[in-house]
C-alpha positions as CSV (number, residue, x, y, z in Angstrom):
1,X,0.0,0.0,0.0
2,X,1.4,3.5,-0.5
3,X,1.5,5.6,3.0
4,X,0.2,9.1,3.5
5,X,3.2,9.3,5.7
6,X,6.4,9.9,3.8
7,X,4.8,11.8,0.6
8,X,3.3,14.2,3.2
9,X,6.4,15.4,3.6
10,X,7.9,15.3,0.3
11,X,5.7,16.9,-1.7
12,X,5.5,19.9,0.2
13,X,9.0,20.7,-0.5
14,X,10.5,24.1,0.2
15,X,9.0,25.3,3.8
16,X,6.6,24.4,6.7
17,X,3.4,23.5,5.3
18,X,0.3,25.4,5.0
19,X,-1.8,23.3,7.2
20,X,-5.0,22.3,5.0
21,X,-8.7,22.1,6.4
22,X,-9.8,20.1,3.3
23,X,-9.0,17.7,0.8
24,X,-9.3,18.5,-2.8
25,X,-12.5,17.8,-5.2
26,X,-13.2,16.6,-7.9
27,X,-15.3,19.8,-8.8
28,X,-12.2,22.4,-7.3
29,X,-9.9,20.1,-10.1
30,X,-13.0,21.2,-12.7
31,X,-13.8,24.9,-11.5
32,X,-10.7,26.2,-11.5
33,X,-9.7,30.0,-12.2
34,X,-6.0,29.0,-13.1
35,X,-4.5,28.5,-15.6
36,X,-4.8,24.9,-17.7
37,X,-3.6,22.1,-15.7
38,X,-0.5,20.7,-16.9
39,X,0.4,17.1,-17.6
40,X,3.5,14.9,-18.7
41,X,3.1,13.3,-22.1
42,X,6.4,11.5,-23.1
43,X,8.0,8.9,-20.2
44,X,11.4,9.2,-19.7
45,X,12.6,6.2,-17.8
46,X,16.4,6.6,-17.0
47,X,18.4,3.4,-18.7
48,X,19.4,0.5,-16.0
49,X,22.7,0.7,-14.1
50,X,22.7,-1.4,-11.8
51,X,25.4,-5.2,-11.2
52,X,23.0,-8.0,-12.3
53,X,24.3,-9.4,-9.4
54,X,22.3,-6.8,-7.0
55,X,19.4,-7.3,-9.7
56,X,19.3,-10.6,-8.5
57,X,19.8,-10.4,-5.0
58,X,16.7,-7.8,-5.2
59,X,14.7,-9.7,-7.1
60,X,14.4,-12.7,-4.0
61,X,13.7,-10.0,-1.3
62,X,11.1,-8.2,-3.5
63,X,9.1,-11.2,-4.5
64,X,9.7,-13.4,-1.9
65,X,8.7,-11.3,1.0
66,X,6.0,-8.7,2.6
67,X,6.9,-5.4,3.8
68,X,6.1,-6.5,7.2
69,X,9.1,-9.0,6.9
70,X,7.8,-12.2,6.5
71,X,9.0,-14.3,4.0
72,X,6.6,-15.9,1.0
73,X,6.7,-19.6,0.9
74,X,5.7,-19.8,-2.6
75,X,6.2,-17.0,-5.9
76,X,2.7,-15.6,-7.6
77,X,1.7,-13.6,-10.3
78,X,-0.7,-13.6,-13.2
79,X,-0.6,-16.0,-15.9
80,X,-1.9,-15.2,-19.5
81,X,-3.3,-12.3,-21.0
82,X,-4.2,-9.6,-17.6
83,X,-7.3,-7.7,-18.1
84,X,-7.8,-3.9,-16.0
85,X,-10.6,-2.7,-15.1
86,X,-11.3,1.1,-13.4
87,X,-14.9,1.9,-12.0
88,X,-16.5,4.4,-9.8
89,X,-16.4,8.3,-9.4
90,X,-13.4,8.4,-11.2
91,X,-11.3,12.0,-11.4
92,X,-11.2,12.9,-14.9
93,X,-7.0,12.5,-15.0
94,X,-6.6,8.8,-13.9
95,X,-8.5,7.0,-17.2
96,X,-4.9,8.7,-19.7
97,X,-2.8,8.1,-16.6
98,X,-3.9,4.3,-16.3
99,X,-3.6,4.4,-20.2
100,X,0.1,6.1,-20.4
101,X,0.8,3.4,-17.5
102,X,-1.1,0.4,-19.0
103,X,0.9,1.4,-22.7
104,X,4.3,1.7,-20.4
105,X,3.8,-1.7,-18.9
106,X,3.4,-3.6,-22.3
107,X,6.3,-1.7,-24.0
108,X,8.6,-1.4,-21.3
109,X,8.1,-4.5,-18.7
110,X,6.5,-6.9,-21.8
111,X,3.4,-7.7,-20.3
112,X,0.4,-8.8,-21.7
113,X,-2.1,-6.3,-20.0
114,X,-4.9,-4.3,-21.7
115,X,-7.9,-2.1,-20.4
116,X,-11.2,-3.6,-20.5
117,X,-15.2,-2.9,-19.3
118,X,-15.7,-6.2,-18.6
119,X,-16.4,-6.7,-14.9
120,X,-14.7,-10.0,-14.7
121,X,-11.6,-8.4,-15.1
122,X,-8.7,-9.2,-13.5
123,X,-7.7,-6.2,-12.0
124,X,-10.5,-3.8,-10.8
125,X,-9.3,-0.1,-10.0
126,X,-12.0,1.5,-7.7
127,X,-12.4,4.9,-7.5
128,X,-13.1,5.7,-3.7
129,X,-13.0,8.2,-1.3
130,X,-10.3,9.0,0.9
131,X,-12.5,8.1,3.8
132,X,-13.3,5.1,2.6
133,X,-10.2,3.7,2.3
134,X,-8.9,5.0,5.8
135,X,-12.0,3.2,7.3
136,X,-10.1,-0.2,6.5
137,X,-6.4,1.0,6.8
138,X,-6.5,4.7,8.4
139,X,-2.4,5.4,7.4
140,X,-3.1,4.5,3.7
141,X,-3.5,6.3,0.7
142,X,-3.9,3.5,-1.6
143,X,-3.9,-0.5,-1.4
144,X,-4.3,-3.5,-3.2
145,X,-5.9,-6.9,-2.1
146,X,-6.1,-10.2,-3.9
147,X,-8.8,-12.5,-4.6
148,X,-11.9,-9.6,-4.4
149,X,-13.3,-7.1,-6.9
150,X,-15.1,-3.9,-4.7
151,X,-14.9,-2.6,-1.7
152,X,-18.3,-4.3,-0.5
153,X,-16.8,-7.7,-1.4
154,X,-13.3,-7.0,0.6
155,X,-15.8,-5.7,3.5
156,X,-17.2,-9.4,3.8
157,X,-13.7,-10.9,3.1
158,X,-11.3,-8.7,5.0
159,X,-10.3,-10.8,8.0
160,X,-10.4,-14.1,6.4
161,X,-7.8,-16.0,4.4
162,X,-9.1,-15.0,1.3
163,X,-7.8,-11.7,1.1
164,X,-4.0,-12.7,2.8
165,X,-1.1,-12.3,0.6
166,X,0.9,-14.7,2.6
167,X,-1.5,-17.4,1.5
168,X,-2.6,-17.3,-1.8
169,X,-0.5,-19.6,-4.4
170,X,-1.5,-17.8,-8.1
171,X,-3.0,-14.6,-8.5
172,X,-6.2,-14.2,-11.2
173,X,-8.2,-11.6,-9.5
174,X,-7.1,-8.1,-7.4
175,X,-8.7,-5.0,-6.2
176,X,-7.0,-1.9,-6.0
177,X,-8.4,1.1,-3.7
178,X,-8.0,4.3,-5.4
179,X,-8.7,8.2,-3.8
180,X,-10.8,10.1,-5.7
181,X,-10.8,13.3,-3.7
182,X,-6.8,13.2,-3.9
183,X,-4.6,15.8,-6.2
184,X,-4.4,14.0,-9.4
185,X,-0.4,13.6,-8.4
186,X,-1.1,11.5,-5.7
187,X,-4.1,9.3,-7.7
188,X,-1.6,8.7,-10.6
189,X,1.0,7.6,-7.6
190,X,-1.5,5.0,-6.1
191,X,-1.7,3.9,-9.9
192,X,1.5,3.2,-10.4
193,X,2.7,2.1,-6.9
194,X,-0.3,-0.4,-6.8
195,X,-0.5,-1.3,-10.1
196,X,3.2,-2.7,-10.4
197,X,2.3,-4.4,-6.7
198,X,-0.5,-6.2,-8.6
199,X,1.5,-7.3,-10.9
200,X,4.9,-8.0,-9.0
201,X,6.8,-7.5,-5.5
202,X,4.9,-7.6,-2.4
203,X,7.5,-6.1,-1.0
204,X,9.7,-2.7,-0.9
205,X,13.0,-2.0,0.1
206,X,14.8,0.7,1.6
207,X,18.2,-0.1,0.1
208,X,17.0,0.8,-3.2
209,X,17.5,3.6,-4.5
210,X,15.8,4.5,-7.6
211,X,12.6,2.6,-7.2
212,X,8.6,2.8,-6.4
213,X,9.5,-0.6,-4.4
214,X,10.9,1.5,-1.8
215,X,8.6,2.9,1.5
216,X,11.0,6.5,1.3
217,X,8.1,7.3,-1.9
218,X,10.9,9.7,-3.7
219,X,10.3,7.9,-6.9
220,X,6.6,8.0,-7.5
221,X,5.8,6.5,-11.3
222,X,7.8,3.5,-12.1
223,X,11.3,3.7,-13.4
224,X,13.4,2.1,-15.9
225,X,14.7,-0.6,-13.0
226,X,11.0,-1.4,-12.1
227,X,10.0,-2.1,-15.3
228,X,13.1,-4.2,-15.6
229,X,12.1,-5.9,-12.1
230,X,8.7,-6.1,-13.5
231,X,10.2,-8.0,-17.0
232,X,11.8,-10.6,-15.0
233,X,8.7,-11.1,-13.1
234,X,6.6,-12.2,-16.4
235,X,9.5,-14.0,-17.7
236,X,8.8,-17.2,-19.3
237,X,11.3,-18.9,-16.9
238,X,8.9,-18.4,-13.8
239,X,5.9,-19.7,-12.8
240,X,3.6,-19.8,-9.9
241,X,4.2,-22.2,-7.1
242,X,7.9,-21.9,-7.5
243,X,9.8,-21.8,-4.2
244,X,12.7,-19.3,-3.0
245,X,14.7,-21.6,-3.8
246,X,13.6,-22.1,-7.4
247,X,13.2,-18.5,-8.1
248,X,17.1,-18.0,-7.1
249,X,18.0,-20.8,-9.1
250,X,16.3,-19.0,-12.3
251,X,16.9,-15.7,-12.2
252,X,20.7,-15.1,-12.7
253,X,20.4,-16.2,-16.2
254,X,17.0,-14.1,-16.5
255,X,19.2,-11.0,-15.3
256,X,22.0,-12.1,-17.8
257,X,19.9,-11.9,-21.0
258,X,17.3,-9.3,-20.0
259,X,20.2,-7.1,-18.3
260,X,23.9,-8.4,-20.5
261,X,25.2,-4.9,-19.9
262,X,24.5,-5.5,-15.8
263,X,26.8,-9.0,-15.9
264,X,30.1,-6.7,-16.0
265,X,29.0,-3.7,-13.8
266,X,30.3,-4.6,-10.2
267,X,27.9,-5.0,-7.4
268,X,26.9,-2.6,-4.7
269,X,26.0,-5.1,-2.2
270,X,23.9,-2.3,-0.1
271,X,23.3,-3.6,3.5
272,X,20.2,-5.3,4.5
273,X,17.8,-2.6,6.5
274,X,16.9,-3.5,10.2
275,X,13.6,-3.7,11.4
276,X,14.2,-1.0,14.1
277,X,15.8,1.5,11.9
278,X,12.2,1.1,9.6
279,X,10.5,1.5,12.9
280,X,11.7,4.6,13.8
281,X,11.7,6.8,10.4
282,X,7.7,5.2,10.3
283,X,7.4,6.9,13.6
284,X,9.3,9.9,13.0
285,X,7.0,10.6,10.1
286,X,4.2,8.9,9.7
287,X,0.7,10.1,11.9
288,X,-0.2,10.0,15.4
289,X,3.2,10.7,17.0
290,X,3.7,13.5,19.1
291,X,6.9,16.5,18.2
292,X,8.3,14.8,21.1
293,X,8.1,11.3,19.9
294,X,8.8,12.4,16.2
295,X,12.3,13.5,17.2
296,X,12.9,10.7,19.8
297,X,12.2,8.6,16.7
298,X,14.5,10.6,14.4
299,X,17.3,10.5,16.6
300,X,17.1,6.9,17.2
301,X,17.1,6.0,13.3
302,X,19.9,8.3,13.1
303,X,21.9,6.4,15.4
304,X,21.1,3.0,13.8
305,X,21.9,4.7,10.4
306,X,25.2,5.5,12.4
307,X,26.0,2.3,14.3
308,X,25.6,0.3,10.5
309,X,28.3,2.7,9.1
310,X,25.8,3.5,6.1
311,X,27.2,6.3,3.4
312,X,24.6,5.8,1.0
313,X,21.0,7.0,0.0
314,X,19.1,5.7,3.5
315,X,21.9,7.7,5.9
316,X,21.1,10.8,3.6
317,X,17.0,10.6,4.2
318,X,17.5,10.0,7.9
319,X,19.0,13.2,7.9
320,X,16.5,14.5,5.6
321,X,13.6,12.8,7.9
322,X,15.8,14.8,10.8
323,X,15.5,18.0,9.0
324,X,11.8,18.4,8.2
325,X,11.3,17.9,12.1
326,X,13.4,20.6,13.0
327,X,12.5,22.7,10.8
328,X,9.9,24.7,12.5
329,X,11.3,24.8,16.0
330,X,15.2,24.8,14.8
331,X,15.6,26.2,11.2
332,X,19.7,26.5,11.2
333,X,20.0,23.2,13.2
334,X,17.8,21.7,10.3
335,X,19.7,23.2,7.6
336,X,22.6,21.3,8.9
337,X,21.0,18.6,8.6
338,X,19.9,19.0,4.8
339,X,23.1,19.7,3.8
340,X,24.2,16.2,6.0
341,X,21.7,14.7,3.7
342,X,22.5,16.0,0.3
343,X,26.4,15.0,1.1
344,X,25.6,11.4,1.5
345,X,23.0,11.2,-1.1
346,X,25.8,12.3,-3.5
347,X,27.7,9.7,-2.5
348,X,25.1,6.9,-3.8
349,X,24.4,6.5,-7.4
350,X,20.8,7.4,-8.9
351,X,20.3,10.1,-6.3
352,X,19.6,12.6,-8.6
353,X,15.5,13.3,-7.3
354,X,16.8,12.8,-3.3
355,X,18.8,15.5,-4.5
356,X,16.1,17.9,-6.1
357,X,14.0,17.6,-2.7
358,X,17.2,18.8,-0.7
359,X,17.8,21.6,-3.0
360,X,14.4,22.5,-2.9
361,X,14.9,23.0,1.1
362,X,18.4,24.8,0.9
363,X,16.7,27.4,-1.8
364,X,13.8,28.1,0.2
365,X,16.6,29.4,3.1
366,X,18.7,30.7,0.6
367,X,15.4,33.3,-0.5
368,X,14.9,34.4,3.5
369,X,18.4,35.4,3.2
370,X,18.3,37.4,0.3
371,X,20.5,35.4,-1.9
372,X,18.8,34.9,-5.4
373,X,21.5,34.0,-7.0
374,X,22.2,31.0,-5.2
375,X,18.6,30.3,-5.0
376,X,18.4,30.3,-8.9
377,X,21.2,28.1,-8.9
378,X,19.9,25.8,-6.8
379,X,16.4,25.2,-8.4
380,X,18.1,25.3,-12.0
381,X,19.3,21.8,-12.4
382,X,16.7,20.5,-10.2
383,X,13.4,21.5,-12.4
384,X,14.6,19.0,-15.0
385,X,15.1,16.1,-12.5
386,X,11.3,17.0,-11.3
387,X,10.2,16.9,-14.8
388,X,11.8,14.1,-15.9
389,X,10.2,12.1,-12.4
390,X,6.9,13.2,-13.3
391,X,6.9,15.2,-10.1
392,X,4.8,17.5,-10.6
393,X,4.3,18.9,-6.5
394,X,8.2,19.3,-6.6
395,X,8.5,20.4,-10.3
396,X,5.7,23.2,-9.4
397,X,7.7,23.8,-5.9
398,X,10.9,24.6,-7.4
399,X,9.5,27.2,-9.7
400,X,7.7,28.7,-7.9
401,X,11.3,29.0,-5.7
402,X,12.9,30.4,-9.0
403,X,10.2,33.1,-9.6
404,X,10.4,34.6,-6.1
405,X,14.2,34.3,-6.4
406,X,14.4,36.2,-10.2
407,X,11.8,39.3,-8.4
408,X,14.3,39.0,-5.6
409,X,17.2,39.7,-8.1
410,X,14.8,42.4,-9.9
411,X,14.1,40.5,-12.6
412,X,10.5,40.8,-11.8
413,X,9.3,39.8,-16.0
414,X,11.4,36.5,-15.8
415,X,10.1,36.1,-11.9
416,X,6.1,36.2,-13.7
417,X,7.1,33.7,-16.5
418,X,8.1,31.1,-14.5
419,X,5.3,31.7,-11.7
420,X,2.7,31.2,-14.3
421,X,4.8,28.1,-15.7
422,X,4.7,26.4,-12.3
423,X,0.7,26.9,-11.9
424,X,-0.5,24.5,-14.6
425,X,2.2,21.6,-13.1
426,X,1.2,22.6,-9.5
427,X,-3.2,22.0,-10.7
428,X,-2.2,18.6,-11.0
429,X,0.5,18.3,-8.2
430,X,-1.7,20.1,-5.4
431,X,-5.1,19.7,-7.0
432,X,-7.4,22.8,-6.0
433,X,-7.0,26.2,-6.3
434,X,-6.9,27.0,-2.6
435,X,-4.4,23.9,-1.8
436,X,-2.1,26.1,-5.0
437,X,-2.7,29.2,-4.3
438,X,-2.0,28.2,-0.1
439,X,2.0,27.0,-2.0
440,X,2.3,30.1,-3.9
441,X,1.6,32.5,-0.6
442,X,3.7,29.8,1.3
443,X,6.8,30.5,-0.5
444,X,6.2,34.2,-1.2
445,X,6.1,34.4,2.3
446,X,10.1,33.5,1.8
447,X,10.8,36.8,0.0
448,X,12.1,39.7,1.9
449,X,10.9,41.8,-0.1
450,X,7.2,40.7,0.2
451,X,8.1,40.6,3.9
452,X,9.1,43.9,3.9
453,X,6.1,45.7,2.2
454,X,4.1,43.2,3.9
455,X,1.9,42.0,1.2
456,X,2.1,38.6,2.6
């Protein structure tokens, strides 16, 4: 399932959030009085990098385990031809989203999957509210379950057998729970996260860094290694039923022909991630803790990223996690720890986007202190990581950072380009008007110079 928990503080990039009263509707995403909303046409999956050796050693904990930790005993998926079907109160951007993704999945991962009407299809997308899902799991924006079609039918099922991963041995029919009073970001998120968990791994991993199979949600539309993950998963030499040890048997030589460039790249080897180290970045982020208890948490996972002598990716977001807490009570002591964060995520390969979010954060402080230039600099490479992600929230954020910076610098025509650039991507990043125009007083609130005449 994808967790409100870690996106929530994502997304909202460049300051302390705007706390919000309401979620968006479908009719604010209609009525707007902003410009068109904005929309990625043409993927741009980044080519695999990565030692078929970790491929491999990836593969087995992705398929063969839950993200609770428990391993499977057998391997499932679909076999044959895999029908999708979406019903309900749909929002009018998911039916091209689940099109772009359904056309990605077929060219990209080779799969036989195709949108269809038919309500005996095998995978039924519904359209609910936000509400509606929480009432079953109230930290989820999104899930999947096998062996049901609605809602009403996982009602009946939901504490039986029927609907536990850990015991079903093929997979011919799934539900996935979809918001429909989300941004449309965050509903084409839940599409692709769910989607590929469908059709693939049950599990996610911290250790990976360029991924949807990973709870940190940086990546949020699949990449060019999931859809490679996702080849290997419908490859002819797997089957259902087929134990761990089977599957590890198999899939060097899938790696070796889907992957030949990955047989001479050397492996990384990445540390397995403890259970208490998961533990605490859940609690230092995710709902229902107090500021007391989200820092307690913080620090803990800090000192486990510590004590496991991590330099890669996972020791830069504990920092990050670190950061976002501070950041209201103690903004220099957070800074530190953004720039703590954006050290070690240089030091891991296909850390562009953790990148992007930290210079999203360092450019927000740079504006308070009246330093456009490095504020322009900061959000300059960044923009086309967002864009090429499909993140439209942090796309939309780090414009709206550049504009404030080029008024700042008196550029005030190049400053209204770019503001009105980053309104269309933030529509469909933020979804309604007030939840934009709430981000664009937010980070004009950054601008001396708006402090100062105090129209903010």
């Amino acid at each position: 399932m994808r967790k409100f928990l870690l996106p929530l503080y994502l997304f909202l990039g460049a300051c302390t959030p705007v706390s919000q009263s309401e979620p968006a509707t479908r009719a604010a995403l209609v009525e707007s009085s902003l410009p068109a909303m904005k929309v990625f046409s043409v993927p741009r999956p980044q080519p695999v990098r990565t030692s078929n050796a970790d491929m491999s050693r990836d593969f087995i904990d992705l398929a063969m385990g839950l993200e609770s930790g428990r391993d499977l005993e057998v391997f499932t998926r679909f076999e044959g031809p895999i029908s999708v079907r979406l019903i309900g109160n749909v929002q009018t951007t998911v039916p091209s989203d689940l099109d772009r993704l359904l056309h990605r999945l077929r060219t990209e991962a080779g799969i036989n999957i195709h949108a269809t009407a038919a309500p005996e299809a095998n995978i039924t997308i519904n359209a609910v509210s936000r509400a509606e899902i929480q009432r079953f799991l109230p930290q989820a924006a999104c899930f999947v379950v096998p062996n049901v079609s609605t809602l009403s039918e996982y009602r009946l099922a939901r504490r039986s057998n029927r609907v536990n991963w850990g015991k079903i041995t093929n997979r011919t029919r799934l539900a996935i729970f979809l918001p429909n009073d989300s941004s449309p970001q965050e509903a084409r998120d839940c599409l692709h996260e769910e989607l590929a968990q469908a059709l693939g791994p049950l599990n996610d991993l911290y250790r990976l860094p360029n991924s949807v199979f990973n709870d940190d949600n940086v990546h949020t539309v699949l990449t060019g290694y999931d859809m490679l993950i996702l080849r290997a998963y419908y490859d002819p030499a797997l089957h259902n039923g087929m134990s761990r040890a089977d599957v590890m048997s198999r899939i060097s030589a899938i790696f070796a022909r889907l992957n030949p460039e990955g047989e001479f790249l050397p492996a990384r080897r990445a540390a397995r991630t403890p259970r208490p180290w998961i533990e605490a970045i859940q609690t230092a982020l995710g709902p229902g803790a107090t500021s007391i208890a989200r820092r307690a948490a913080a620090t803990e996972a800090l000192s486990i990223a510590s004590a496991m002598g991590w330099e890669d990716h996972r020791r830069g977001f504990t920092h990050y996690a670190m950061g976002r807490i501070l950041q209201s009570t103690d903004p220099e002591a957070a800074r530190a720890q953004f720039i703590q964060a954006d050290m070690y995520f240089s030091r891991t390969p296909n850390t562009e986007l953790h990148r992007a979010y930290v210079a999203s954060q360092l450019a927000a402080y740079a504006l308070t202190e009246n330093s456009p230039d490095t504020a322009i600099n900061l959000t300059g490479a960044s923009i086309d990581l967002a864009a090429r992600h499909e993140n439209a929230a942090l796309l939309s954020t780090l414009l709206m950072l550049r504009a404030e910076a080029y008024d700042l610098a008196g550029r005030a025509s190049a400053g209204a380009d770019v503001r009105l650039d980053s309104l269309g991507w933030a529509r469909y990043g933020f979804g309604s008007d007030w939840s934009v125009r709430a981000k664009l007083r937010e980070i004009a609130s950054l601008n001396p110079l708006n402090r100062a005449r105090g129209s903010i």
